[in-house]
C-alpha positions in Angstrom: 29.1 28.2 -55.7 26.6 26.1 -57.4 24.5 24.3 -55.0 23.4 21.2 -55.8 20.4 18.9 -54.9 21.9 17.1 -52.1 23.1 20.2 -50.4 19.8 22.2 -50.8 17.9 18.8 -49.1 20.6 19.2 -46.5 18.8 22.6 -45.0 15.3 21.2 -44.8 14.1 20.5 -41.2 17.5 22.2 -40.0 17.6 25.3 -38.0 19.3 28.2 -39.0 20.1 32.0 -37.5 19.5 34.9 -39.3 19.5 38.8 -37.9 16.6 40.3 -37.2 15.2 43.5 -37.2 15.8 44.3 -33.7 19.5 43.9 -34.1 19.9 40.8 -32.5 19.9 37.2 -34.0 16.6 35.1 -34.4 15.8 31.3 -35.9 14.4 29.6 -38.0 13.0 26.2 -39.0 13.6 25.8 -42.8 10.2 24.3 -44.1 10.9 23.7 -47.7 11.9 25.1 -50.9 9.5 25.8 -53.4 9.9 28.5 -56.4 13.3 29.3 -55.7 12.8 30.3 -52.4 13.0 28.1 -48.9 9.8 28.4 -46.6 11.1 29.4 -42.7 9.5 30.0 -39.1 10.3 31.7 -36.6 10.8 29.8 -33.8 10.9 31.4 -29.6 13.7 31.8 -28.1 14.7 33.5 -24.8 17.8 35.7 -26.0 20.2 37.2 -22.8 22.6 39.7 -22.9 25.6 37.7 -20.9 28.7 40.5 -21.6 29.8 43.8 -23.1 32.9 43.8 -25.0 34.8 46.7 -23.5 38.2 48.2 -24.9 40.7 49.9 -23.5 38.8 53.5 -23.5 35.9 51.5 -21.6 34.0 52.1 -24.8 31.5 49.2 -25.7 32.7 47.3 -28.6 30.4 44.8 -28.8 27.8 42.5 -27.1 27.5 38.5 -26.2 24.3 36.9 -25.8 23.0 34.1 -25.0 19.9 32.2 -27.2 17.9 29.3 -25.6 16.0 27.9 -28.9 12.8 26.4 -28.4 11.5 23.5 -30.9 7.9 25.8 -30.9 6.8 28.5 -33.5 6.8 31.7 -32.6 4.5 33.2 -34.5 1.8 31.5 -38.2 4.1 33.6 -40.2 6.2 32.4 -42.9 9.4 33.9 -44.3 10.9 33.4 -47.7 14.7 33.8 -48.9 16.2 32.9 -51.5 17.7 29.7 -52.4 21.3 30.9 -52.8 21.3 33.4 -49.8 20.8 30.4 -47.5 24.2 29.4 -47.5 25.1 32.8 -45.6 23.3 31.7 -42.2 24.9 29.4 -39.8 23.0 26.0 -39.1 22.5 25.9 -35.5 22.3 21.9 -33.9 22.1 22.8 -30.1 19.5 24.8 -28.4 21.7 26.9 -26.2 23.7 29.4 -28.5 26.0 32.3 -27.6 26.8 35.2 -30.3 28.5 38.6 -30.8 26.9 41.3 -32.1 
């Protein structure tokens, strides 16, 4: 999919969720795009684990939590990806988010 100028405005300012390395999800504030690349944050969140996913074996299948995003940075650092890998993260609009892993 091409993306065109419109669409790669559309992700600037937004928040988005991407995994992170300790297996859960974590956002990010998309800063701009520069080189190819879009400029993200981290910002806090408070992330709780709300239920295990249990099948009929009572083996855990899964996990939901629960994400309360803050509108502060976690952390100076900035994180690049690339301009067409952006599309692969969900834009999140509301602070309180629940996911499976």
């Amino acid at each position: 999919m091409e993306l065109t100028n419109n669409f790669i405005e559309d992700y600037i300012g937004k928040t988005i969720m991407m995994p992170d390395s300790n297996n859960l999800n974590a956002f990010y504030k998309v800063l701009e795009l520069t080189n190819d690349k879009y400029t993200l944050k981290q910002l806090k969140c408070d992330t709780k684990l709300i239920r295990k996913l249990i099948d009929e074996d009572c083996d855990i299948v899964g996990e939901v939590y629960e994400a309360k995003v803050f509108d502060e940075y976690a952390t100076d650092t900035l994180t690049f990806i690339d301009k067409k890998s952006i599309s692969e993260y969900p834009v999140i609009y509301v602070p309180i988010v629940q996911y499976e892993i």
